[in-house]
N, C-alpha and C positions, 0 to 999 in steps of 0.2 A: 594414319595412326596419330595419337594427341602428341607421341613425342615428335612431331615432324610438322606441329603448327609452330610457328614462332611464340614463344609466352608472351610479346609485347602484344600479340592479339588477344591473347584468350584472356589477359590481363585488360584489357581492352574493354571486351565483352562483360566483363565480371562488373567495372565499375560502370558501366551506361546500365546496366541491368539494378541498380540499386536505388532505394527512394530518397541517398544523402548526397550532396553535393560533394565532388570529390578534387583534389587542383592541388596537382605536383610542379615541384622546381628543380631545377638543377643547383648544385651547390654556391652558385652566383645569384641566385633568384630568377632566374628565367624560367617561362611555365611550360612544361612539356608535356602535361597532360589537364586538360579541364572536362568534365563532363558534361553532359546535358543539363544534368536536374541540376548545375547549379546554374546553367547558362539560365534556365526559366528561372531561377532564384534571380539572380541579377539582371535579367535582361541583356544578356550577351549572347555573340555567338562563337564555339567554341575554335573554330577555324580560324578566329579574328580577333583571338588573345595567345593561342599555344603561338609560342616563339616571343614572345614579347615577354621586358622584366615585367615584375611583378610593380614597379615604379608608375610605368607605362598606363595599367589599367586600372591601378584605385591611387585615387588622389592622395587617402593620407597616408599612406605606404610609404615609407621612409628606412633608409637604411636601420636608424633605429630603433623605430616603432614593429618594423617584419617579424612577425614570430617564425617564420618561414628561415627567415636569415640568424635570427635569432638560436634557429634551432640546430642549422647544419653548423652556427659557431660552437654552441657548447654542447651536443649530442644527447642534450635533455631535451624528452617532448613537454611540450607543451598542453595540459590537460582542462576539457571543458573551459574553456574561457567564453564570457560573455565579450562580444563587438559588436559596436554599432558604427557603419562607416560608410559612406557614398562612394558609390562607382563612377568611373568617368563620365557617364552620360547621367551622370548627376540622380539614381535613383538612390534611394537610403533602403540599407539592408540593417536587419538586426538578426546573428546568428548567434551558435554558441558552434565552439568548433578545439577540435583536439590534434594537431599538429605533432606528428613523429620524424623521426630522422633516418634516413635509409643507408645502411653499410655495406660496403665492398671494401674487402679487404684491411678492414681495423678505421676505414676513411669512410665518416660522412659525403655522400655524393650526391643526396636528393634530401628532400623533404614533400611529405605529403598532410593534406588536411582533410577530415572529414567533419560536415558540416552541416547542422540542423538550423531550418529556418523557424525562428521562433519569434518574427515580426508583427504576426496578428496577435500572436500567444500575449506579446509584452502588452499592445494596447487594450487587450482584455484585459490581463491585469489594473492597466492603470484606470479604465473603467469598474471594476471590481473592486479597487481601494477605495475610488472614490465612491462608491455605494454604500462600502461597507461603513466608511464616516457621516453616512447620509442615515443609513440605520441605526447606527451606534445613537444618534441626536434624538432621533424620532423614539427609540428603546427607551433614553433617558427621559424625554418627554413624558409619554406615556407608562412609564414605571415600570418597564417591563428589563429584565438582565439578558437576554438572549438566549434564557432555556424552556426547556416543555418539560419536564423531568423530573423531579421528586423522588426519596423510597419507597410515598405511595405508589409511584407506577409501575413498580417491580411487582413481576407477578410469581408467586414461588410456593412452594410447599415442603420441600425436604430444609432437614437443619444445618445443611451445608450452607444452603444460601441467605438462613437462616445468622449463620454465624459470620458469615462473609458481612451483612449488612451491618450486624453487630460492629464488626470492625471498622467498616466504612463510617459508621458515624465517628470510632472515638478519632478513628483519620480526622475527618470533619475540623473536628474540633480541636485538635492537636496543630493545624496549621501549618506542619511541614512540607517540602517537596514530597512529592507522592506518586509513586510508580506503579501501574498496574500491570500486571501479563495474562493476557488469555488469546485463546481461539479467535480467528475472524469469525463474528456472528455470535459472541456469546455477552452482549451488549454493555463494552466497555466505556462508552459514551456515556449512555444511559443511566453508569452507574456514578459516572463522574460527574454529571449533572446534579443527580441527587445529593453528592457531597459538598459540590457547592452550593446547592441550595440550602443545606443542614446546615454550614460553617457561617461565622462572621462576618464572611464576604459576599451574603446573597442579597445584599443591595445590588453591588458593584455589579459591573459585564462580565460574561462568560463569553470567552475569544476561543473559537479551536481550531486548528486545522489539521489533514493527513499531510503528514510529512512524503508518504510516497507518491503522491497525486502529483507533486509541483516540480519540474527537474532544481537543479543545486541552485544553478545561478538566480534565478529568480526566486527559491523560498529564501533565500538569503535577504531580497531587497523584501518580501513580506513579513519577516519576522524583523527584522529590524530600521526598515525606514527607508527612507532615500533624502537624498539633497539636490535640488537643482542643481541641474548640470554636473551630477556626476557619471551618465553617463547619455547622449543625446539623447533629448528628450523628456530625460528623467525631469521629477517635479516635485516640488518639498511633500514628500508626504510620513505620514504617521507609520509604523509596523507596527504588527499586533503584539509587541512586548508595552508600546504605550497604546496602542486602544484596550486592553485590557484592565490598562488605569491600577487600583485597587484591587480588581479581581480577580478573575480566576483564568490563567492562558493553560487552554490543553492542547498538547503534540502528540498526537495520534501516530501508532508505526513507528515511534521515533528510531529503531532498529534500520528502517532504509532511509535516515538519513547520510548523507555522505560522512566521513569522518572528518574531510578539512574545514565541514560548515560545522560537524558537532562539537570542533578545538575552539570554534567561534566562541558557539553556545554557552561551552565551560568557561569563559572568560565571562562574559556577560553573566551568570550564576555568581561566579567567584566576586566578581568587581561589583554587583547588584546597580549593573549600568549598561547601558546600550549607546552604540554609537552607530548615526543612520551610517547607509551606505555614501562615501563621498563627503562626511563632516569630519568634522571633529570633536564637537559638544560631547558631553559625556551625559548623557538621559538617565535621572535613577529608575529603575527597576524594582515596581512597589506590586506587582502581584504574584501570586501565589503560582508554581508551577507543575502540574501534574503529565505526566507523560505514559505513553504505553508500550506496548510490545506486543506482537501475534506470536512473538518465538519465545521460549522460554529466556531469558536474558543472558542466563551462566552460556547457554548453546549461544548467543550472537558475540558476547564477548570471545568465546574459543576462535569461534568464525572469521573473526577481523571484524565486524559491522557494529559493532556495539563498545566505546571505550570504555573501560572500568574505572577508568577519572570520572567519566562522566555518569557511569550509573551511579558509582556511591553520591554523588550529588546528589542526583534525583533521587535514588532510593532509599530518603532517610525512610519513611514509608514503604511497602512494598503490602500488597494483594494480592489476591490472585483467582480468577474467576475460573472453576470448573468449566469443562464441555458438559454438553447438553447430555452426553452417552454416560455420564459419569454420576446425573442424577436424576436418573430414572422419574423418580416421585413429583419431579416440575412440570413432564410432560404432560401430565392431562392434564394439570391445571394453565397450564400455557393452551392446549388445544380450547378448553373450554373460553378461556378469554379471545381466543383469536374467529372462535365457533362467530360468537356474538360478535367480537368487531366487525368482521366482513357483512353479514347476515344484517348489520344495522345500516352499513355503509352502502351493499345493496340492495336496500329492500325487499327483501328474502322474508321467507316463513321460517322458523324456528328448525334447525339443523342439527346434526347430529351424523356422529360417525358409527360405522357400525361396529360390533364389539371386537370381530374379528379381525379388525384393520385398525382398530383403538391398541389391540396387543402389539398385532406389526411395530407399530409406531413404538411402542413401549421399549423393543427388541431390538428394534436401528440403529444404528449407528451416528445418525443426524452429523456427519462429516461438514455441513456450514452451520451447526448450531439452531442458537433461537432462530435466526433470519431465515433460516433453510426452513423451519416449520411454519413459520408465517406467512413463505411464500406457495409452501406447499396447499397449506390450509385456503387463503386465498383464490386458489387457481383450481381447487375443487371445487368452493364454493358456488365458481362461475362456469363452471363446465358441467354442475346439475342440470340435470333434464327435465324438472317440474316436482321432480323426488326432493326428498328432505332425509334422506340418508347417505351421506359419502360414503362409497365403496373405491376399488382396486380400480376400476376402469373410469371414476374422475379425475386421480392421481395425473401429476404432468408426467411427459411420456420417459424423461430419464426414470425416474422412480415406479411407472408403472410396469416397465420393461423390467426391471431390477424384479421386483416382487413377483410378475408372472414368470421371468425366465428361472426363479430358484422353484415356484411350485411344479413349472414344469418341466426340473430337473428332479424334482423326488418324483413323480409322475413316471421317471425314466428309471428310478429303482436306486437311484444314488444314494437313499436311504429310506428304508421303510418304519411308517410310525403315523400313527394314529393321534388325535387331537385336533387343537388351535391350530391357523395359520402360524401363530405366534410360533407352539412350541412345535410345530414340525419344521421351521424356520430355523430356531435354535438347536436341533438336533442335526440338522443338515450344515449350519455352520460349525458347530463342533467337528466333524465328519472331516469338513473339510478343512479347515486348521490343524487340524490334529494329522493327515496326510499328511500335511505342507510340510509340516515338523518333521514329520516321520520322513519325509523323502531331504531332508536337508541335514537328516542327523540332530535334530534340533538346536541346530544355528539359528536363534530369533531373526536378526537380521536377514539374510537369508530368502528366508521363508519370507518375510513380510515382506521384499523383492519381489518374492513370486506370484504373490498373491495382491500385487500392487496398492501396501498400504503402510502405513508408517510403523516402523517398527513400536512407535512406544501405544503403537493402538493394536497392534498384536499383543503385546506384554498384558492391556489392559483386558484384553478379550479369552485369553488366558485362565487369568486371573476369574474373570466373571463367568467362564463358562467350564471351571475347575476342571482344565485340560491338564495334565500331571507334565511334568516338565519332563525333558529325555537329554539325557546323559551322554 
């Protein structure tokens, strides 16, 4: 029985089983538990540091440097910190690691740390800055600002996007901070490009990065700099608030940034200054800031992920890009531009979807947006078999499972009806939404649990498929 294993084992088992380096102490600093994965982190072996302070195995360990010691003194953990530090046999680690305090009976008695190696990650970075100041030169050289982008390359046809663009210019020109929110995939880059390219500042550089791609500690030293020696290793370099220079910095996702790096951010906005990581100089801050969001922003401010200091910053502007389900009218002129890209890119004969899978497509839901049709279009165009019509069976195989398991679900009598793929499609989703409802009482949320999909894309489906609401 598990109540009759010791938990020092199964606790044991728990952390040799995990891919984070793991290393407890006793409330002296002495280590009573190290794991493997960190042992291969530092080159140690774990039999031949448990028992030993923490003094004993890394050189710059100090009573008051231990966050370890640190922690069982004042019962606060210690969260994501970047260190870089040599172990006794002299190898240089560079982690980031999060330090808690452990309780028995109201009394700190342990402390433990978990620990990600992020020591190739930093020298790619610091290869990565220096590239990026080696492109910035060569951009300036040859006159280019670091975009592909234009309103010409919006491709659209309803007057939503119609009206969106409208506003994107007088943004443009208006020169404020500038906040977009849409869908992943409904191409918020793309449009932010074009604004800088339309504004005043389409000499200057166009700097972007995803905020969620990079962990805290290091988009901190990319967005604003470093100074030698502040932390080993480190090397003067530029962040993209000064390679941006003049122009235009976007922060993609800005919603999964951390909040202790986005109280930074609002100081550097407020102060219209940056200071690297490890200086002191105060750098003015002469470009323009545009930022985005995949979540609606009022939803990430409720959430805790998003501070409302810092949105009305950024959002003296605000935008907001439709999903792709919301306007119908862009899809086939999206298909036809994407027909031709591919088709030109592989040397194809002139392509074409066929009518009945031209409606499907009309009726989808396109849940990744633009990118989901480009890559869908793409991966048929290469799984043609000498034909020049895409059908259901060149579709990649999530979407083409999707499409044959609902026709051969009405095949099974789950709704009888005559016509299009399209609309015997749409009759069978009605059918089946309107169930959902019906079996949950018409609790939206609910229902759009059961049928695994976001409640505010039930509300919209609803709405489009004039299902009567239930009381």
């Amino acid at each position: 029985m598990l109540s009759q294993v010791p938990l020092a084992k199964v606790l044991s088992a728990v952390f040799e089983s995990i891919h984070e380096g793991i290393i407890v102490t006793d409330n002296t600093g002495k280590i009573i538990f190290y794991n493997s994965e960190l042992g291969k982190l530092e080159g140690l072996e774990p039999l031949s540091v448990i028992g030993k302070h923490l003094t004993e195995v890394y050189d710059a360990v100090t009573f008051d440097t231990s966050e370890h010691l640190s922690v069982t003194q004042s019962g606060q953990p210690v969260l994501e910190k970047r260190k870089t530090y040599f172990t006794a046999n002299g190898k240089e680690i560079t982690i980031v690691a999060s330090t808690f305090p452990v309780y028995d009976e109201g009394k700190v008695v342990a402390a433990y740390s978990v620990c990600r190696d992020i020591t190739k990650f930093k020298e790619l970075l610091a290869k990565t800055m220096q590239l990026q100041d080696q492109i910035g030169q060569e951009q300036e050289y040859v006159g280019s600002n670091g975009t592909r982008y234009s309103f010409d390359s919006m491709i659209f046809a309803s007057s939503g996007m119609q009206n969106l663009i409208n506003s994107a210019k007088k943004a443009a020109e208006a020169d404020g901070s500038l906040l977009i929110f849409g869908e992943t995939g409904t191409g918020k880059e793309l449009l932010v490009q074009a604004i800088h390219n339309y504004s005043s500042r389409k000499d200057e550089p166009f700097v972007a990065i995803n905020c969620a791609a990079i962990p805290e500690t290091l988009l901190e030293s990319i967005l604003f700099g470093t100074v030698k020696g502040a932390f080993t290793g480190a090397v003067d370099g530029k962040g993209l608030f000064e390679q941006a220079g003049k122009g235009t910095l976007f922060l993609d996702e800005l919603n999964s940034m951390s909040i202790s790096l986005q109280a930074k951010l609002l100081r550097v906005l407020q102060e219209k200054s940056v200071r690297r990581v490890g200086g002191t100089a105060e750098i003015p801050v002469r470009c323009r800031v545009i930022s985005s969001t995949n979540v609606e922003p009022w939803e990430s401010i409720n959430t805790g992920s998003l501070r409302k200091d810092l949105f009305y910053r950024l959002a003296v502007i605000s935008l907001y890009i439709p999903p792709l389900r919301e306007r119908e009218e862009d899809i086939g002129a999206l298909l036809t531009y994407f027909l031709h890209k591919f088709q030109r890119i592989y040397g194809g004969k002139e392509v074409r979807v066929s009518s009945e899978l031209k409606e499907a497509f009309l009726h989808y839901s396109w849940p990744g947006n633009v990118r989901e049709l480009e890559h869908v279009i793409e991966s048929a165009v290469n799984m043609l078999d000498g034909g020049q019509i895409i059908r259901v069976e060149h579709l990649p195989p999530y979407l083409k499972t999707r499409f044959v398991s609902q026709d051969a679900a009405l095949q099974g009598n789950i709704v009888k009806a005559e016509g299009t793929l399209a609309q015997i499609l749409r009759d069978a989703e009605k059918q089946v939404l309107t169930e959902a409802l019906r079996a949950h009482g018409g609790n939206i949320t609910k229902a759009a649990e059961s049928l695994g999909i976001a409640r505010q894309n039930l509300q919209y489906r609803i709405r489009k498929l004039g299902i009567e609401q239930m009381g």
